[in-house]
DSSP file (Angstrom, degrees, kcal/mol; ACC not computed):
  #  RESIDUE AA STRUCTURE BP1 BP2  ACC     N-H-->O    O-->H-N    N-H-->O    O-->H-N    TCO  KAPPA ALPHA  PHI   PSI    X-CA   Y-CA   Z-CA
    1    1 A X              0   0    0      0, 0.0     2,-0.2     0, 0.0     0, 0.0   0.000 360.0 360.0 360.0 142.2  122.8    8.4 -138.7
    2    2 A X        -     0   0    0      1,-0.1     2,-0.1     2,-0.0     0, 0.0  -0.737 360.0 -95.1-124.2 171.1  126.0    7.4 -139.6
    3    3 A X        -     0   0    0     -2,-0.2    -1,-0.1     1,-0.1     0, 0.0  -0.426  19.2-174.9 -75.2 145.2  129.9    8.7 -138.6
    4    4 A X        +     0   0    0     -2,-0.1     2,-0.1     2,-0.1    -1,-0.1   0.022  31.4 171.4-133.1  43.6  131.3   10.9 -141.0
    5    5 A X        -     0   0    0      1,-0.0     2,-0.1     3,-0.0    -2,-0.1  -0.333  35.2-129.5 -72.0 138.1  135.2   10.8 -138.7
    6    6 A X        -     0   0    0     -2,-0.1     2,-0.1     1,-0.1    -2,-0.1  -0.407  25.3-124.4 -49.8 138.1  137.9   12.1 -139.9
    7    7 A X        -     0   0    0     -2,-0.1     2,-0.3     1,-0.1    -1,-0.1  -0.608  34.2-101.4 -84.1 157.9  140.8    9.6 -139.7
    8    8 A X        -     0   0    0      1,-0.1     2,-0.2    -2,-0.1     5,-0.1  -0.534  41.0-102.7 -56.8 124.6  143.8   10.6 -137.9
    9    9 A X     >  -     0   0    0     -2,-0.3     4,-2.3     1,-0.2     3,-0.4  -0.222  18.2-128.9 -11.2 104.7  146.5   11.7 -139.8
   10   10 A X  H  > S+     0   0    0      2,-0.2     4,-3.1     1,-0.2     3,-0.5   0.919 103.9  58.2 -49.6 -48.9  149.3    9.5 -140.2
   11   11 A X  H  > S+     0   0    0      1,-0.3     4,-1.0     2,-0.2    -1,-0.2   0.755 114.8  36.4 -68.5 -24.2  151.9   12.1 -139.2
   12   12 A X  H  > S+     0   0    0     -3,-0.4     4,-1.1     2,-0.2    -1,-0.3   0.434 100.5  63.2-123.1  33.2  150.4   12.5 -136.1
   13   13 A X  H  X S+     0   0    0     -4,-2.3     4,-0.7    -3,-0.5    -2,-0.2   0.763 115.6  47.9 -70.0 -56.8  149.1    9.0 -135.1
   14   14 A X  H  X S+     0   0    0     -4,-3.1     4,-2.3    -5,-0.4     5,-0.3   0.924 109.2  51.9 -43.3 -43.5  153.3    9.0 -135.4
   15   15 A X  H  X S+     0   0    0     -4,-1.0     4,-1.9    -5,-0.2     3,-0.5   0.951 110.0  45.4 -27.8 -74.6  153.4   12.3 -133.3
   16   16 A X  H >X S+     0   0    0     -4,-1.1     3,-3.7     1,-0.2     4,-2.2   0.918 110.7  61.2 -42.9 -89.3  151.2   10.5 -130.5
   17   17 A X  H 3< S+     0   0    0     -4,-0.7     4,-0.3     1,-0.3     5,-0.3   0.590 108.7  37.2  11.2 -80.1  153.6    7.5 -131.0
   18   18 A X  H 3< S+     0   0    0     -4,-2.3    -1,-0.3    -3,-0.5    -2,-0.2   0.350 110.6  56.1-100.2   3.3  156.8    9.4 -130.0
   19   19 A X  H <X S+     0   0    0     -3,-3.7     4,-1.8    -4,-1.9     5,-0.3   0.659 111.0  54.4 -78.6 -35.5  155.5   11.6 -127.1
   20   20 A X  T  < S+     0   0    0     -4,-2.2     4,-0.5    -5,-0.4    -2,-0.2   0.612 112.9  29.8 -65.4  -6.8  154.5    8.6 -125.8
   21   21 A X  T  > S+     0   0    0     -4,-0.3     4,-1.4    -5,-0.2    -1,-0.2   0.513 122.3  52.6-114.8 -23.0  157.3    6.4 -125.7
   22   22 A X  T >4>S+     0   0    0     -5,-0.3     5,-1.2    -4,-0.2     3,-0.8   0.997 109.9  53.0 -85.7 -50.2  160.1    9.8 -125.1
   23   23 A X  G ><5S+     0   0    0     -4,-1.8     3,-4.9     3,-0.2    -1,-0.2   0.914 106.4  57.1 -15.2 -76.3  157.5   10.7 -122.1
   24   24 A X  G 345S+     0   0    0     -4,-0.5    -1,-0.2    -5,-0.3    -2,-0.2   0.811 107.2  45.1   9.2 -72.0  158.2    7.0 -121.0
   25   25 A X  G <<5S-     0   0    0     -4,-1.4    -1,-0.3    -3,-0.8    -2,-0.2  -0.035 119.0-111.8-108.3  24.6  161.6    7.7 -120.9
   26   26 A X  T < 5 +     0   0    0     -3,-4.9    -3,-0.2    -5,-0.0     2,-0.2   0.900  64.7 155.7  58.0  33.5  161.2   11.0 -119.0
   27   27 A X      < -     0   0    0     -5,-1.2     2,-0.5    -8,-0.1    -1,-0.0  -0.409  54.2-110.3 -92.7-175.1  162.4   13.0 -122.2
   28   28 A X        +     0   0    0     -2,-0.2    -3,-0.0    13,-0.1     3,-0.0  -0.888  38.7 173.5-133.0 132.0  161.6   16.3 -122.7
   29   29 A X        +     0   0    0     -2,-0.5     3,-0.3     3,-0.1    -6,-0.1  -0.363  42.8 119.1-138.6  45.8  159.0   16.3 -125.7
   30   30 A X  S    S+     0   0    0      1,-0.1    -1,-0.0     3,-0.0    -3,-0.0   0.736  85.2  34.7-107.4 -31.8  158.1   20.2 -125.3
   31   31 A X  S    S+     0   0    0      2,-0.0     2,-0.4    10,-0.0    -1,-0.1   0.122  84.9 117.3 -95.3  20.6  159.5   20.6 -129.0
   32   32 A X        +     0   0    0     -3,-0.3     2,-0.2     4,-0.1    -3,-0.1  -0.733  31.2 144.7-110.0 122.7  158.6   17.9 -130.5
   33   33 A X    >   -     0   0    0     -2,-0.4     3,-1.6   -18,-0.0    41,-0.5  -0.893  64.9 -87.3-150.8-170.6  156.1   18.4 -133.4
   34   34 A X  T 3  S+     0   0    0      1,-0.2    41,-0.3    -2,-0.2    39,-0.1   0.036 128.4  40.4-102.1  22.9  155.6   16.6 -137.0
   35   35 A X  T 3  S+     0   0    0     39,-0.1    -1,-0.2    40,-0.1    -3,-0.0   0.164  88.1 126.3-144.5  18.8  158.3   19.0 -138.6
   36   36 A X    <   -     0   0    0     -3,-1.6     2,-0.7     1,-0.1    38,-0.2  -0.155  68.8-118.7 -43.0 141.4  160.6   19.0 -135.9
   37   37 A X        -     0   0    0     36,-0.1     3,-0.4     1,-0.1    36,-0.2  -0.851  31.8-173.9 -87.4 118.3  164.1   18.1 -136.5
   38   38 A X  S    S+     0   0    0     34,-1.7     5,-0.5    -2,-0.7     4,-0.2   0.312  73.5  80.4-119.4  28.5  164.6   14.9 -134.3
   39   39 A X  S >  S+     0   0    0     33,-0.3     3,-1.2     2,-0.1    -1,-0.3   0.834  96.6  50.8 -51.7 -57.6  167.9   14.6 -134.9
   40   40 A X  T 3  S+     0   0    0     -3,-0.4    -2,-0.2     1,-0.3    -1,-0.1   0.558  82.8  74.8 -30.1 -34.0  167.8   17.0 -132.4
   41   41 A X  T 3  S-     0   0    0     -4,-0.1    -1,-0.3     2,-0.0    -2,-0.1   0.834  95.5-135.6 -74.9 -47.8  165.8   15.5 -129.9
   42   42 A X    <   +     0   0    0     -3,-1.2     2,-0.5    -4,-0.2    -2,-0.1   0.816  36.3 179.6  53.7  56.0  169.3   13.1 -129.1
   43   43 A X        -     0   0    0     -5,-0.5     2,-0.2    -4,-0.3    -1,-0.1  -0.477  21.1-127.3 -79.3 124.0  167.0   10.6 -129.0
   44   44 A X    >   -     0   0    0     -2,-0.5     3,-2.2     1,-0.1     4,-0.4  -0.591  25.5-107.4 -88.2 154.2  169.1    6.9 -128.1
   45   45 A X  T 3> S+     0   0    0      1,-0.3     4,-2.6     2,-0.2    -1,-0.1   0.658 117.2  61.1 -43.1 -35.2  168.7    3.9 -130.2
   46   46 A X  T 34 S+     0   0    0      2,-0.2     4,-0.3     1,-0.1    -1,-0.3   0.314 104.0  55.2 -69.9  12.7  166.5    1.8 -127.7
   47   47 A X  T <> S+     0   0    0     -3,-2.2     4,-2.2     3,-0.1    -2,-0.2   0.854 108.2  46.6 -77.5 -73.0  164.1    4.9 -128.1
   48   48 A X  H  > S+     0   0    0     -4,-0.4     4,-4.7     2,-0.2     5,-0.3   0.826 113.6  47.7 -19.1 -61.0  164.2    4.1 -132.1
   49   49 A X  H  X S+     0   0    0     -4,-2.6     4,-1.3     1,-0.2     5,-0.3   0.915 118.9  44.3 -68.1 -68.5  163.6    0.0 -131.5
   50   50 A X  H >> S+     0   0    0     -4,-0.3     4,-2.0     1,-0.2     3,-0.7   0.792 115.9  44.1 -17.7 -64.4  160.7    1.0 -129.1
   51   51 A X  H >X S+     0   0    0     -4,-2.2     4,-3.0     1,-0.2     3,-1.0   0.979 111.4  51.1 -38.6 -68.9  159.4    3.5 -131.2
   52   52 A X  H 3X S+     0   0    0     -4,-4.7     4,-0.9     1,-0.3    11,-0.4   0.672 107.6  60.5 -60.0 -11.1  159.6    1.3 -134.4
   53   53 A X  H <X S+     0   0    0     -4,-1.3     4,-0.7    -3,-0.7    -1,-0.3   0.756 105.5  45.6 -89.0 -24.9  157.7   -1.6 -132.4
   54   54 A X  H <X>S+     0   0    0     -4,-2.0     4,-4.7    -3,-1.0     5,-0.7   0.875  97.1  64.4 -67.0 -36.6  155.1    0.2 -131.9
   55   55 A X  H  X5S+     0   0    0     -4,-3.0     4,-1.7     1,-0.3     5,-0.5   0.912 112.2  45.5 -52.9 -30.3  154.7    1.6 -135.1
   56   56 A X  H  <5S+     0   0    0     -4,-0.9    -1,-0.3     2,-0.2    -2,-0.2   0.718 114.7  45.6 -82.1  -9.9  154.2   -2.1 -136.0
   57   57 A X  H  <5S+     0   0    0     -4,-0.7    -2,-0.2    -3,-0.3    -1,-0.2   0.894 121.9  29.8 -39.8 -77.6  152.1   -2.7 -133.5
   58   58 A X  H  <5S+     0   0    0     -4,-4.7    -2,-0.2     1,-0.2    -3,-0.2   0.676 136.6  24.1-102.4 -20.1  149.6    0.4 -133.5
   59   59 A X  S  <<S-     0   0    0     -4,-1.7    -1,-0.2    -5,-0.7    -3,-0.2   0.551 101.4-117.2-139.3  11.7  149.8    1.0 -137.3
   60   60 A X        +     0   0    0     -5,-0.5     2,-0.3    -6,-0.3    -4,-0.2   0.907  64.0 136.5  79.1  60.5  150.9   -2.4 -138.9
   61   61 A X        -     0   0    0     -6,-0.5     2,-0.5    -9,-0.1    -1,-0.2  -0.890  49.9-147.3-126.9 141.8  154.4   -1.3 -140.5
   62   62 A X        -     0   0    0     -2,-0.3     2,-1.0    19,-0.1    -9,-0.1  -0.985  25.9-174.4-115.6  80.7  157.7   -2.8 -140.7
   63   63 A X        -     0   0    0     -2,-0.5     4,-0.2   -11,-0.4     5,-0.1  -0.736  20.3-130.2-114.8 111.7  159.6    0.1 -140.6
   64   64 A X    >   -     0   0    0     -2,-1.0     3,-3.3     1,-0.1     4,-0.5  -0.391  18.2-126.9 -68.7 137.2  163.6   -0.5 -141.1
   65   65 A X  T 3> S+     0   0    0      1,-0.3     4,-1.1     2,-0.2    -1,-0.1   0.696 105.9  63.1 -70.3 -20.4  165.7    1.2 -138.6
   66   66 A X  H 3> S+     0   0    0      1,-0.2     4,-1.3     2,-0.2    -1,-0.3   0.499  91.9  64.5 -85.9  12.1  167.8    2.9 -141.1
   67   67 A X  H <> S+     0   0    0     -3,-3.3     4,-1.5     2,-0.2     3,-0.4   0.897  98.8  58.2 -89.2 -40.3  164.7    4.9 -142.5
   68   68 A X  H  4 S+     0   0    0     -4,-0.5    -2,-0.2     1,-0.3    -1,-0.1   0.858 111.1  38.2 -42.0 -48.4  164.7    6.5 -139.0
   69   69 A X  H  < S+     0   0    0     -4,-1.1    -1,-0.3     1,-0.2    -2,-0.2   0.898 116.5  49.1 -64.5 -45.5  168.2    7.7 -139.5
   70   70 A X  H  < S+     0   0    0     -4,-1.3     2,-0.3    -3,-0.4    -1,-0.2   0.719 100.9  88.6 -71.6 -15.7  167.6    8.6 -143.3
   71   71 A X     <  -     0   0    0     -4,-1.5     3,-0.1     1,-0.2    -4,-0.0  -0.744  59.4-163.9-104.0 136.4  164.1   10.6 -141.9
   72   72 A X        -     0   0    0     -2,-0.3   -34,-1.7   -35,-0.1   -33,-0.3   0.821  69.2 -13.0 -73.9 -54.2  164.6   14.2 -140.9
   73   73 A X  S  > S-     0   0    0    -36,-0.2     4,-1.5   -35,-0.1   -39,-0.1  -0.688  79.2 -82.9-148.3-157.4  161.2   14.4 -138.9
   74   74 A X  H  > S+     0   0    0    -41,-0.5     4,-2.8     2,-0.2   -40,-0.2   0.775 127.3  54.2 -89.4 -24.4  158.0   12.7 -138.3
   75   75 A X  H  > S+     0   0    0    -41,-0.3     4,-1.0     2,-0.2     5,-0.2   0.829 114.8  44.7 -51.9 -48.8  156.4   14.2 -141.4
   76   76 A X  H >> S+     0   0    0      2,-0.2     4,-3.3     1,-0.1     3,-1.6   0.980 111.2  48.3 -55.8 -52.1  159.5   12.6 -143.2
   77   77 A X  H 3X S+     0   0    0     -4,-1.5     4,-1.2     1,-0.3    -2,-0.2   0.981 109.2  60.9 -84.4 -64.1  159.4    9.2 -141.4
   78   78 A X  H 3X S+     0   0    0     -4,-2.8     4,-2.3     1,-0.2    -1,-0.3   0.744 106.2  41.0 -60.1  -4.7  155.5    9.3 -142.3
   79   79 A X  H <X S+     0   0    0     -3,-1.6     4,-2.1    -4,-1.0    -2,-0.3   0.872 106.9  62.7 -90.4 -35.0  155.9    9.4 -146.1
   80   80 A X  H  < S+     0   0    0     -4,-3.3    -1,-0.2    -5,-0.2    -2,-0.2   0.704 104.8  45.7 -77.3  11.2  158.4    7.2 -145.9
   81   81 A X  H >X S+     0   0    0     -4,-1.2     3,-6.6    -5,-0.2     4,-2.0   0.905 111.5  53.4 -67.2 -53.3  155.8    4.5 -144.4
   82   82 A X  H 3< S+     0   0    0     -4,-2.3    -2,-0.2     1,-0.3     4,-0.1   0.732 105.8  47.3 -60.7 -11.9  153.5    5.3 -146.9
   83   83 A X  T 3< S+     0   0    0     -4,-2.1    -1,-0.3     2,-0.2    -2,-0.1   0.604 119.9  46.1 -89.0  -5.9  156.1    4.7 -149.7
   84   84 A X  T <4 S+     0   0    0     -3,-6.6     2,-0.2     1,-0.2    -2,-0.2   0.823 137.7   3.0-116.8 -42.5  156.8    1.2 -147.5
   85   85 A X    ><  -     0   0    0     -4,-2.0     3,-0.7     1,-0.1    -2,-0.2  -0.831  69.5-161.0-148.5 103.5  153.2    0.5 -147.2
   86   86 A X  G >  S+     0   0    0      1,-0.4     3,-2.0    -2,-0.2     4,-0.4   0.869  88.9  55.9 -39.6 -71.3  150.4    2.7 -148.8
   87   87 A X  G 3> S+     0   0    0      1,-0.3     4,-0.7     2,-0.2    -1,-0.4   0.463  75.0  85.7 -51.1  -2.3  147.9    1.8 -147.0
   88   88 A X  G <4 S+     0   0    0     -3,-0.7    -1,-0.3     2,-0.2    -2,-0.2   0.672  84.0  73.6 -67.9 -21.9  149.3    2.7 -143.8
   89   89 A X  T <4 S+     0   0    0     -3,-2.0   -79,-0.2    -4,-0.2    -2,-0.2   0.999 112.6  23.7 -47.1 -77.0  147.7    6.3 -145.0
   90   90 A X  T  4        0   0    0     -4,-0.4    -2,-0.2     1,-0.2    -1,-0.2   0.517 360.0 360.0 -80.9  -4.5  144.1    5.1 -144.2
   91   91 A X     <        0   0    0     -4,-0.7    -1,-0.2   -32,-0.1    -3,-0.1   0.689 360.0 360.0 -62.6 360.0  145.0    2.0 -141.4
């Protein structure tokens, strides 16, 4: 019999991502969803390098820190992986 799983989403393997490192850091992640605005969030830049090391870590991306700034939300931030690396869709 074989598996017939669904892969995770890309926009929330990012989700998972960033409740897990803002948790970390004792942030309040109660609004935090993959069309959140996270500008909002006042999230500081050693959140961002964390963050962005994991995404290279857990989903094999090289994600330059000024897409974070240019990305509205984690739905944003994931197309703009995909546009940086395609396959990062199916990884």
């Amino acid at each position: 019999m074989t598996s017939t799983l669904t892969p995770v989403p890309l926009s929330e393997r990012l989700l998972a991502i960033w409740r897990d490192v803002l948790e970390t850091h004792q942030v309040d992640v109660g609004g935090l969803s993959v069309d959140g605005d996270l500008p909002d969030l006042g999230t500081r830049s050693i959140l961002i390098i964390e963050i962005a090391m994991r995404i290279q870590r857990d989903i094999g991306v090289d994600v330059p820190l000024e897409t974070f700034i240019e990305t509205q939300s984690i739905a944003d931030l994931a197309r703009a992986i995909v546009e940086i690396d395609p396959a990062a869709a199916t990884r």
